[in-house]
N, C-alpha and C positions, 0 to 999 in steps of 0.2 A: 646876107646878114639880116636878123630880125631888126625890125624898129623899136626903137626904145619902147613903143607904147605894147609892143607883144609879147618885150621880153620882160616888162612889168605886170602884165597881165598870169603871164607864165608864173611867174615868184608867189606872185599871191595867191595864186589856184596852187600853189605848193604846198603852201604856209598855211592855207583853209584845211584841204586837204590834210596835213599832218597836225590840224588843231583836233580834227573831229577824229580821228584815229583814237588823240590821246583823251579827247569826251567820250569814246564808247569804252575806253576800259577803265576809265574811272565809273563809268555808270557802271558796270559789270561789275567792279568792286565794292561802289556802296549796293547794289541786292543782294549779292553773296553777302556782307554783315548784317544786313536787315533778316537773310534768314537763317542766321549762325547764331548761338549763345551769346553775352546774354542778350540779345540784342533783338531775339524772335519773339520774345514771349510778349515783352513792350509793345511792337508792331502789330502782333495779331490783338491783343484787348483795344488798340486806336483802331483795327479794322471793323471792330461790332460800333464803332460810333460814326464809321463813315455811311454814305450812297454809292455802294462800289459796282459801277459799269464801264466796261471794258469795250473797247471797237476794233474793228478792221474795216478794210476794203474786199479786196477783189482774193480768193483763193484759188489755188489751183498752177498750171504753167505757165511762164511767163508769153505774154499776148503783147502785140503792138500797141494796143491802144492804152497796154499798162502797164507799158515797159519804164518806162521814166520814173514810175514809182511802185515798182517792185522788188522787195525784198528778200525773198526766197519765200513767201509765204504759201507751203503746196501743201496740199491734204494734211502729206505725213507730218509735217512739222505742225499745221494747226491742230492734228488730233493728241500729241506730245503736250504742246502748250496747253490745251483743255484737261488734259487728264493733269499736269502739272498744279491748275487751278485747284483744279477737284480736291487736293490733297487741303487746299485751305477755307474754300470757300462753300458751299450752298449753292446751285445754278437754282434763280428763280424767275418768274418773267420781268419784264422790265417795271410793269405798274405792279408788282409787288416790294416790286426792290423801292419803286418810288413814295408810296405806301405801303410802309412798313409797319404792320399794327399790331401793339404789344397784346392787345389782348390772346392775339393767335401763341402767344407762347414764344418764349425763345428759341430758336433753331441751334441744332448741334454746330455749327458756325454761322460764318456772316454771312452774309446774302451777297449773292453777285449775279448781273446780268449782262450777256452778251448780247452787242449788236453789229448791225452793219451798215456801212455809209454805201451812198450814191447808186444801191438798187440793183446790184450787181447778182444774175438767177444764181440762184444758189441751187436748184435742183439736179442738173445739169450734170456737176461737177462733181459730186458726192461729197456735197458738203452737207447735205442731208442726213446722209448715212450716218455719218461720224457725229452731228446732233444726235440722232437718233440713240446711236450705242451710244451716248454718254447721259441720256432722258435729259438734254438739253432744250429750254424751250428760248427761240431767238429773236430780237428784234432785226428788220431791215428798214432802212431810212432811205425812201427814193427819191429822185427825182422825177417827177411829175411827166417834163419834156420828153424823156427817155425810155417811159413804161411803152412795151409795145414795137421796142426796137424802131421808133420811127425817127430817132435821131443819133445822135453820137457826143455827150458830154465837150463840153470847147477846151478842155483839159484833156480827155481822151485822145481828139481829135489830135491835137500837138504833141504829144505821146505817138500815136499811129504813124505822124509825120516824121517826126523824128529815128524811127524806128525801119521807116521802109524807107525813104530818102536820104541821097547825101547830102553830107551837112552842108557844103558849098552850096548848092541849088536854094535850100529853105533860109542857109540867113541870107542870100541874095534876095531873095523876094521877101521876107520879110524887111529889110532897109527900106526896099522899096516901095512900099506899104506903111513906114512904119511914119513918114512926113506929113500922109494926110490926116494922122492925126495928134501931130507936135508932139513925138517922140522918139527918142534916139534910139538906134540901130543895135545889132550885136555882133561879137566878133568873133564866138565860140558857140559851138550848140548848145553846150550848157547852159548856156545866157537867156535860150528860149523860154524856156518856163517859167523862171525869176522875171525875167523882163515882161510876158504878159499878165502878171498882175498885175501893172500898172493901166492896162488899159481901162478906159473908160466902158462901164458895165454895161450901159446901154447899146456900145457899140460890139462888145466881145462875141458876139455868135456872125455879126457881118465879119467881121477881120478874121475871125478863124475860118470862115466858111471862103474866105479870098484868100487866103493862105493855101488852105486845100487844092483848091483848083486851080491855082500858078504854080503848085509842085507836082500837077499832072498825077494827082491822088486818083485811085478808083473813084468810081461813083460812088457817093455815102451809102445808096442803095443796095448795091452789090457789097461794099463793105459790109452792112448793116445786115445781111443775108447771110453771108458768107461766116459770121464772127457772133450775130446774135447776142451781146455782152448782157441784156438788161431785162430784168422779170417782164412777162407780161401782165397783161390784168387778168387772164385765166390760171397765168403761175400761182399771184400773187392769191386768186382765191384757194389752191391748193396749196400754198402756204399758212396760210390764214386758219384750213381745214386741219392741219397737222398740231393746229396748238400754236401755232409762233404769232408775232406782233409784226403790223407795217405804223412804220413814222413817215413822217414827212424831211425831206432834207431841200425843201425848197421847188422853183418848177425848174430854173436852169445853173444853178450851182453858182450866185455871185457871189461876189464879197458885200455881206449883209449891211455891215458898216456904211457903204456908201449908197444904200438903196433910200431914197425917198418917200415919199406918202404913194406914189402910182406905183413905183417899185417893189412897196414892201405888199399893198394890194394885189399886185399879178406874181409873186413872186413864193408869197405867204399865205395869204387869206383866201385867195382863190383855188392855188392848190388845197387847202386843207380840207376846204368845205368840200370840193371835187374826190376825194379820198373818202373823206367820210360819205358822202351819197352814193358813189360804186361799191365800196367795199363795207358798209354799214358796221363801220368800226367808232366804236362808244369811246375811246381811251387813244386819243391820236400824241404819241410824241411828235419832236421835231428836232433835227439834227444842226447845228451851224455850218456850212462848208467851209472849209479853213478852221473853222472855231472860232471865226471872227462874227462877231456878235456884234447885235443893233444895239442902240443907246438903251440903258436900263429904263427907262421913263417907257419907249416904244415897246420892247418886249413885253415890260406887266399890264401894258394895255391890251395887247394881244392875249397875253394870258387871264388876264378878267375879263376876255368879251369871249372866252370860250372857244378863241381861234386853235389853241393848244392845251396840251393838259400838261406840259412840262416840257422844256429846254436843254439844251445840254450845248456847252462847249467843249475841248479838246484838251484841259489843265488837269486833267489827275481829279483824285476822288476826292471830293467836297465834304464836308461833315452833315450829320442828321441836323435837320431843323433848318437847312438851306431854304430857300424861298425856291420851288418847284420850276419856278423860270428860270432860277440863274443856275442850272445842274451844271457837271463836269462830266469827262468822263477820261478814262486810261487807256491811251494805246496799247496792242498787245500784240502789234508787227514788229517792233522792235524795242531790244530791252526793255522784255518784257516784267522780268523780275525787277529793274530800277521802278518802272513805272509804276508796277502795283505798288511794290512794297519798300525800294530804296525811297525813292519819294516821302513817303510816311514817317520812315526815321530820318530822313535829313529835317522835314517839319519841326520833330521832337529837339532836335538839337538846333535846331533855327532861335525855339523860343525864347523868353526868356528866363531866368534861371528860374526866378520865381513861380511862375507860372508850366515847368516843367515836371512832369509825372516821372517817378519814380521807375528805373527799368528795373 
């Protein structure tokens, strides 16, 4: 017989489960009206008033270390979704899309710029290619830790585990692990990934790196070899060479929010400056991990001492005249049509009457 506490655990991973079913095809229904009559014409004149940038992560086949947040997202489907864009947008670089200057004239549409989080080579894979044929120029946002292949993201890593280990083994050691630092256990492997955001940032590369090794993981080494996931600094100069943009997405991918005055220094300002002296890059973004963002007060600090030239969290497209620190930007792994474009007319219809534009 299950215990009460599994077979309420059961009900609810049912009930989530059949919430987010019924969330992605309401999302799929407000894009399709955003870009049906009359309801397109509206959305595209809000799109020449927005800062429209777009992200991903990782492309290509699904891999261990990105299995936990993989979507289908493989060449063929990312060069679909790009040529999908093209029909609405402008690809331009990111600091043109961020400085947008009227004097250059208006552009046959709006400006849009692709990027990518956590520094994932993109040469590799032919994800080049497919920039290439479409005269895409791209931004990627790494992390610092990771250039060089000499580490493994502590998100990846739980990904890899999960992936190559039974579930039984990894949340047994995790329980076991999870006391010394007063917090609770899990009972699903699902639970893994939700449940390590809780941990303490200072502590999150010791506990994933003890996790690893009480599930009798390969060596990071030999993983790191064998898998190669992360630009180098040779890549990223032949990226660089090709036209495209590097940001910054932090050195180890916390949660910004709870980073400190030493935190936010080893975390932020040391990466940036480090980026900009190897890569002699004039125009450095910087990505949020999660899109969880530091207090406003600390970011426009950051941004007037010249740590960054611009910001971005993870909410959809922000309008022009945004303050440069506080950018957004739109998913394009999934529902991708809500995100660009359902989003915009649900705005429209959010307002209020008064203050709403005529479709």
């Amino acid at each position: 017989m299950f215990r009460p506490i599994v077979l309420l655990k059961t009900v609810r991973g049912e009930i989530l489960r059949s919430r987010e079913k019924a969330e992605i095809a309401v999302k799929k229904g407000i894009g399709w009206l955003a870009l049906s009559p009359p309801f397109d014409s509206w959305v595209r004149c809000q799109l020449w008033t927005r800062v429209n940038v777009v992200y991903a992560h990782y492309v290509g086949k699904s891999v261990p270390y990105f299995a936990d947040f993989y979507v289908g997202s493989t060449i063929e489907r990312f060069a679909r979704d790009l040529a999908a864009l093209k029909k609405h947008f402008e690809f331009a670089s990111l600091a043109e899309v961020v400085r947008q200057d009227p004097s250059r004239g208006k552009p046959s549409r709006p400006l849009l710029a692709l990027t990518f989080d956590d520094g994932f080579d993109t040469l590799r894979n032919g994800v080049m290619e497919v920039l290439d044929h479409y005269a895409i120029r791209a931004t990627s946002f790494v992390a610092t830790s990771t250039i060089g292949n000499v580490n493994l993201m502590w998100r990846n890593k739980l990904s890899a585990i999960r992936a190559l280990r039974e579930e039984s083994l990894y949340i047994g050691q995790y329980n076991s692990l999870m006391p010394k630092v007063g917090l609770p256990g899990i009972s699903r492997g699902d639970e893994l990934l939700p449940a390590s955001r809780d941990w303490p940032m200072a502590l999150k590369e010791e506990l994933v790196d003890l996790l690893w090794r009480a599930c009798d993981m390969p060596a990071l080494e030999e993983f790191l070899d064998e898998h190669r996931p992360y630009f180098t600094w040779e890549g990223l100069e032949r990226w660089l060479a090709a036209g495209h943009g590097v940001g910054l997405h932090t050195a180890t991918h916390p949660f910004c929010s709870r980073l400190g005055t030493e935190g936010i220094r080893a975390e932020i300002e040391e990466p940036a400056a480090l980026l900009k002296a190897t890569l002699g890059l004039r125009f450095l973004p910087f990505s949020y991990p999660f899109g969880v963002r530091l207090g406003a007060a600390a970011e426009r600090q950051l941004y007037e001492d010249g740590v960054f030239d611009c910001a971005f969290g993870i909410n959809g497209l922000v309008p022009q005249g945004t303050p440069a620190y506080r950018l957004e930007r739109a998913s394009m792994e999934e529902n991708l049509t809500f995100n660009v474009f359902g989003n915009v007319l649900l705005e429209g219809i959010r307002r209020p009457a008064g203050r709403r534009s005529a479709i």
